[in-house]
C-alpha positions in Angstrom: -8.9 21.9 -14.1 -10.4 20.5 -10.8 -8.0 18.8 -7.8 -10.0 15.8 -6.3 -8.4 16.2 -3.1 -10.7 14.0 -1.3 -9.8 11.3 -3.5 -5.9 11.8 -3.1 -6.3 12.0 0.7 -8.3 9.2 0.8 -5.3 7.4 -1.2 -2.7 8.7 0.9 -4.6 7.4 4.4 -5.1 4.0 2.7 -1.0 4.4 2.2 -0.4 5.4 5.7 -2.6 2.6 7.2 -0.6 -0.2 4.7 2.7 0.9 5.5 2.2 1.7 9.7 0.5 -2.1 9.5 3.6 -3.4 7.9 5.6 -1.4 10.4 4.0 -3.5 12.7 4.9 -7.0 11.1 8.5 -5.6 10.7 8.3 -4.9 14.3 7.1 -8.2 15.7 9.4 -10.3 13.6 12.3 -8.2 14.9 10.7 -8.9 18.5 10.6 -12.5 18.2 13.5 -13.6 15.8 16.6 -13.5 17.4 19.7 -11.5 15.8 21.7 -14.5 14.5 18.9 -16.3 13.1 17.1 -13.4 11.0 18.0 -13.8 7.3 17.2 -12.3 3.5 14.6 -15.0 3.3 12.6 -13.6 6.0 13.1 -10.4 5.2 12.6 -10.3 1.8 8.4 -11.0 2.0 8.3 -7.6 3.8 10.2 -5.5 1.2 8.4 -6.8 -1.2 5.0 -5.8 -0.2 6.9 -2.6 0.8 8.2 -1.8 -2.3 4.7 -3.0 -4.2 2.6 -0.8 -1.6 4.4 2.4 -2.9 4.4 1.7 -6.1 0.5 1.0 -6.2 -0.1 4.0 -4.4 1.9 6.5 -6.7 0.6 4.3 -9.4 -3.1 5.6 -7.9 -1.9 9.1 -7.0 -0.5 10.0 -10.3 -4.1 8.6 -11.9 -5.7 11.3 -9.6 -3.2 14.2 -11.0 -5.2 16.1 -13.9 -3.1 16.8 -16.0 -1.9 13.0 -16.8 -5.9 12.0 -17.2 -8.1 12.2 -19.6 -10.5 14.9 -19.3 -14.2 14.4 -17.7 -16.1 14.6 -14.4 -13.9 13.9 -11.4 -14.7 10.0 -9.7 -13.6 9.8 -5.9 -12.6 6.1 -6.4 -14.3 3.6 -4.0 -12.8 3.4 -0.5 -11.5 -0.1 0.2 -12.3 -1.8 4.0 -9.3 -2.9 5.7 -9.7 -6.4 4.8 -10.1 -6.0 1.1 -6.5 -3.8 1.2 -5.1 -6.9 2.9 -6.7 -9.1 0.3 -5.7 -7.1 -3.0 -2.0 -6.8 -1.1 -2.0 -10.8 -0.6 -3.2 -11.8 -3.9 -0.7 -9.5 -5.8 2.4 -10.4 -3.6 1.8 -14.3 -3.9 0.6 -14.6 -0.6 -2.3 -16.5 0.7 -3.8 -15.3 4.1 
């Protein structure tokens, strides 16, 4: 059976860019919240999308894994632009950008 691995890098790099720019918003509310006023409720957005990031993407991943998938011709799926990740994340979390 044939390994797409174009199509699981492709989902991994979308994984690392999702979680490095949530990185980033962890970072910056660290940087401007101070200590005693931090809290669950601000925290709790950002594990959230954390947790729904990884499970989307081993959701993905284990659809790319031959064995679990019906068989036929391997599909790289569609590679997703920056701003349509953000979207999909946004809509799913309850968010509105």
């Amino acid at each position: 059976m044939f390994f797409n691995w174009r199509a699981r890098w492709q989902v991994l790099e979308e994984a690392q860019y999702r979680l490095i720019k949530q990185g980033d918003e962890l970072d910056f509310l660290l940087a401007r919240t101070a200590v005693t006023e931090l809290s669950h409720a601000a925290l709790n957005p950002l594990f959230t999308r954390w947790q729904f990031v990884w499970t989307d993407i081993n959701r993905r991943r284990m659809e790319l894994r031959p064995g679990d998938a019906l068989v036929g011709p391997s599909v790289a799926p569609r590679r997703r632009s920056a701003r349509a990740v953000r979207a999909r994340d946004a809509a799913q979390c309850g968010r509105q950008q």
